[in-house]
Phi, psi and omega in degrees: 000333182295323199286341174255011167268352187283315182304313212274318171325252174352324166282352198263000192269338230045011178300312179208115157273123194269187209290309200241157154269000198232172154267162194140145165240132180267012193259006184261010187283142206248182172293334196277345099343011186322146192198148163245154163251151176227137167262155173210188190199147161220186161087163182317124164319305196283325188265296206197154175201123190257109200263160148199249197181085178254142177285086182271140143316135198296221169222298161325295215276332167285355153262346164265008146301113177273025169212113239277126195318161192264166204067320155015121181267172159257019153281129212240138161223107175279150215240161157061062167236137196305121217286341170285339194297085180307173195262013213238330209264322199285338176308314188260350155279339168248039167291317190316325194268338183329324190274355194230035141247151188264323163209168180221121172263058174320120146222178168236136155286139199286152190079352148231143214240327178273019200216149160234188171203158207221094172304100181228138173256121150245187209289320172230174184292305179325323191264353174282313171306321216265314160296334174309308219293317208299305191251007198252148225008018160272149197271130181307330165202162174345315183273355188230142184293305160288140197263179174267167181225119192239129179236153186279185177233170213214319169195162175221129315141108187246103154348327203117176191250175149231139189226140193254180199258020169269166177258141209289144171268168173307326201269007203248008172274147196285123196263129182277036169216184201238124174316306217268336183218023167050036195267173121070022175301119184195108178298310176338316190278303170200164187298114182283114178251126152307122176262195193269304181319330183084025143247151200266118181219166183275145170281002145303310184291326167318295183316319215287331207260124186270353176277184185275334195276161153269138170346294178286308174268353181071007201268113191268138195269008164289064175247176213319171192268160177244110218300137142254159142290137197286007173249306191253004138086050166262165188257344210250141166122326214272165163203141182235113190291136177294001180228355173210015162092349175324083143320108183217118170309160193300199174274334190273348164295227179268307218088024189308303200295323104016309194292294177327316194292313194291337144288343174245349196046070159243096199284337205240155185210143216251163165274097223269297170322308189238002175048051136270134168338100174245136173237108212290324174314311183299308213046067191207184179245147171229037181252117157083049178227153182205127193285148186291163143308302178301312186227013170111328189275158166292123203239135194277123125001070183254130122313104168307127174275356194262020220278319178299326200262333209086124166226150210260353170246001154238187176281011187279149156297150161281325184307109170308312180266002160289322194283325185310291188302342155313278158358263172335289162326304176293337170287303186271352128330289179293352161296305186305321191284322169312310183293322175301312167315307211273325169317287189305309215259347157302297185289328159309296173275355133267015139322305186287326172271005183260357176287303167326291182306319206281311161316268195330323171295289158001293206282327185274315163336299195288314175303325195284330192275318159335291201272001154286325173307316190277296165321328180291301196320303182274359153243014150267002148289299202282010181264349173252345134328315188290328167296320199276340182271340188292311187288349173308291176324319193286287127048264165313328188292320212278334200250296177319331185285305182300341180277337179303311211273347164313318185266321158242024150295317179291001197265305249242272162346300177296322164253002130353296178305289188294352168259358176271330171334299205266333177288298173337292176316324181278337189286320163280008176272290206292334198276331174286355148330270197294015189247331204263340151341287209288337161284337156292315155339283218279336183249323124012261232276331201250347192248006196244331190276348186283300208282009168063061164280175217272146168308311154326326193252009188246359097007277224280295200288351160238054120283312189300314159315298199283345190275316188290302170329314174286312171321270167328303169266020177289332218263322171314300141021000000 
């Protein structure tokens, strides 16, 4: 373990980098073993930058394994943690684990600019599962969307350095003691953190620094966002107005910043490349210029640097307190042209926002007459909507009455219908009655005429015919 506390010194000073940080050949993983590389990088940009190459266990294959890869080191690399998190904030977010690290390693992966990622060694294999299961897709905190992702590492690999043509400062060589409480680097005692600089602090002492920088070089791994213009979102160009904060490119551009002044008269605007002054009103530069009195024009500031000794090229007096008092004066001149600028530029806007208002006034006075006319207007429509709806209403009551009394006349009709219905029906039951009689008779009557019955007996039988025919149509009647 000494030996690897001996590897990672030496690699964060930059003196030597050694081949791996862990022991391990990464040419050795097999299928059952599966591993991605990540590139990475540390140290000052500006100084010296330490390049390599770490070997992760995959993220498939530990969730569809139910069991955590085999082979497995106690080195951990956690990926993706968000560039606000001070080493102060990941410290107290894996504090429960704090005592059973040996080292925390800050690098950054190439191609991401908002993320770090964080190398940590631990004292035994038990407390590296136990930080896997504990922390791998928890969320850093309440506010943040993403979780963390912790993969185990298999190996890690340093490419080499760039060593840039500024020269290294005193203070950014690596000290075999902790800057902050001067004991000491010793993982055995505690726990060591490597910062994105490639200096070394115990993580108690860390924790205590709430800022993003380090300590020693002051080199912030947050860094700045880079200005656009806020219409074409071009780089090249810019200016930012000194009074409401506007970013807009130049005349050599689009001219957005241009645009700007002529919608707001907010005249002066600083150039973000060379931090000079421009005045649109003026159309002149006013950075660290100051208008005469006498004739108006800009006269340049030179402050004497000789003021204590005296000097033969310029105008100071030998006298120390004449210069002084020189001095003075010449400071309260230029208070005064200043105080005179911002009056007049002060006194500009407002004339110009009391112009504003006054459109803005104008312009609501004109909506408002607008929307009463269009409101008289729209309540002599609706008021002939409303006749037209009464008459409608009436209308409807009316038709709706006739159709009520319509729906039971037919009720009334319909059963009518059905009892003349039902008298028909019976009357034509009696006349096939009185029909299928009077046809037995009659085939009777053809069957008695067939068989040649006796004259005598044919008397009797159309009596009895004429008596039932008369009988029938008597009944017929």
């Amino acid at each position: 373990m000494s030996q690897a506390t001996s590897t990672s010194t030496s690699a964060s000073a930059g003196a030597s980098h050694p081949t791996t940080m862990i022991p391990g050949d990464s040419t050795s993983s097999s299928s059952s073993n599966p591993t991605q590389a990540f590139h990475f990088s540390s140290g000052n940009p500006r100084i010296e930058e330490t390049r390599g190459v770490m070997h992760l266990y995959r993220d498939d294959f530990a969730s569809t394994s139910s069991e955590l890869p085999v082979g497995r080191k106690t080195l951990v690399c956690v990926l993706g943690v968000p560039n606000h998190m001070t080493y102060a904030d990941f410290c107290q977010f894996c504090g429960s684990f704090i005592q059973h690290m040996l080292e925390m390693r800050i690098v950054r992966n190439d191609g991401v600019e908002d993320k770090y990622s964080v190398l940590i060694r631990f004292d035994d294999p038990s407390s590296t599962d136990a930080f896997y299961k504990h922390f791998n897709g928890k969320h850093f905190s309440s506010l943040e969307m993403e979780a963390c992702h912790v993969l185990f590492t298999f190996d890690v690999q340093y490419t080499g350095s760039i060593e840039h043509a500024q020269s290294t400062p005193a203070s950014s060589t690596e000290q075999p003691s902790c800057p902050v409480c001067l004991e000491r680097l010793d993982q055995d005692t505690s726990g060591v953190l490597t910062t994105i600089c490639n200096h070394s602090f115990h993580c108690s002492c860390i924790s205590k620094w709430t800022d993003s920088s380090c300590p020693v070089c002051r080199y912030c791994q947050q860094q700045p966002e880079k200005s656009i213009c806020f219409v074409c979102q071009t780089a090249e160009n810019l200016w930012i107005c000194v009074i409401c904060g506007f970013v807009g490119c130049g005349r050599y551009k689009e001219g957005h910043a241009i645009t700007h002044w002529k919608d707001t008269q907010h005249c002066y605007s600083l150039e973000l490349d060379t931090q000079r002054v421009w005045d649109y009103a003026g159309d002149n530069y006013v950075h660290r210029l100051i208008q005469s009195k006498t004739d108006g024009k800009l006269v340049e500031f030179n402050q004497c640097a000789h003021v204590d000794d005296g000097c033969g090229s310029c105008n100071c007096s030998v006298d120390p307190g004449f210069s002084e008092a020189l001095l003075n004066s010449q400071v309260e001149t230029i208070v005064n042209e200043y105080s005179d600028l911002l009056t007049s530029q002060l006194e500009n806007q407002k004339i110009y926002f009391e112009t504003l208002i006054r459109e803005v006034e104008e312009e609501t006075e004109r909506e408002i007459s607008e929307a009463i006319e269009k409101a008289v207007g729209s309540n002599q429509k609706l008021q002939k909507l409303q006749a037209k709806l009464d008459r409608c209403v009436k209308e409807k009551g009316f038709l709706d009455e006739l159709n009520e009394n319509l729906l039971k006349n037919q009720e009334i009709w319909k059963a009518k219908m059905s009892e003349i219905e039902a008298r028909e029906k019976k009357a034509l039951r009696v006349k096939d009655n009185k029909i299928r009689e009077l046809e037995e008779q009659l085939r009777e009557l053809m069957m008695c005429l067939e068989t040649g019955n006796t004259i005598e007996e044919l008397p009797k039988l159309d009596e009895t015919k004429d008596s039932s025919v008369l009988s029938v149509l008597e009944e017929s009647a």
